[in-house]
N, C-alpha and C positions, 0 to 999 in steps of 0.2 A: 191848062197849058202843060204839054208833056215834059218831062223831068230833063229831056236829051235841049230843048228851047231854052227852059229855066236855068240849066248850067250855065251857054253860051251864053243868055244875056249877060249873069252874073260876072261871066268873066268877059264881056263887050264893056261893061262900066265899069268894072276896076281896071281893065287895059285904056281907057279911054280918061280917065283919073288918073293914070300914072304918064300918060304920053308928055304929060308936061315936066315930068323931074327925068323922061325918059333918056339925055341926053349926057342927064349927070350917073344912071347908071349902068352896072357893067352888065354886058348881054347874060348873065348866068344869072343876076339877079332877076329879072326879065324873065326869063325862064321858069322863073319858080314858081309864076303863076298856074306854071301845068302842075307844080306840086300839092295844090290846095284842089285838085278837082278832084280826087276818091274823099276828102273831106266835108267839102261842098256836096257833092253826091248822095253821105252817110246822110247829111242834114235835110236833103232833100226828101230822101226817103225816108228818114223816121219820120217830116212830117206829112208823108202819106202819098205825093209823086213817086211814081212809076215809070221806069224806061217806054220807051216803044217798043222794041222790042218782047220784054216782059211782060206789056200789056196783051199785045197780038198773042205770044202764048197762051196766055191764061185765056182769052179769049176765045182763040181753036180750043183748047180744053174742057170751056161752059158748051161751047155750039155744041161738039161732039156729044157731050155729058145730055143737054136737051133733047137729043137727037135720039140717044137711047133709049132712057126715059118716056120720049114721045112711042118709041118704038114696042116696050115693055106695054104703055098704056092700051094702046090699042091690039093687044093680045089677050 
């Protein structure tokens, strides 16, 4: 599962856990679940997810890298 799914769910159940005190708090409180998402994130990726994005690059970077390589061999 890519890192960009794994956040949103995280933050679809703790949104989804607090909808019920949601009433008793103040919309800034609320809020602050966007404050935990570069930390969430850091957690994510130290254990080893990857954005989409950052995958796709790295990715255009192996094909290209293959590509030369293949290019080199056959010379």
């Amino acid at each position: 599962m890519k890192e960009d799914r794994v956040l949103d769910a995280i933050i679809s159940i703790v949104s989804k856990e607090l909808k019920g005190i949601e009433s008793k708090l103040a919309a800034p409180e609320i809020n602050a679940l966007e404050k935990l998402k570069p930390g969430i994130e850091k957690v994510l990726s130290s254990a080893g997810f990857v954005s989409e994005s950052k995958y796709n690059s790295l990715k255009s970077r192996a094909d290209k890298l293959e590509e030369r390589l293949n290019k080199l061999e056959e010379d």
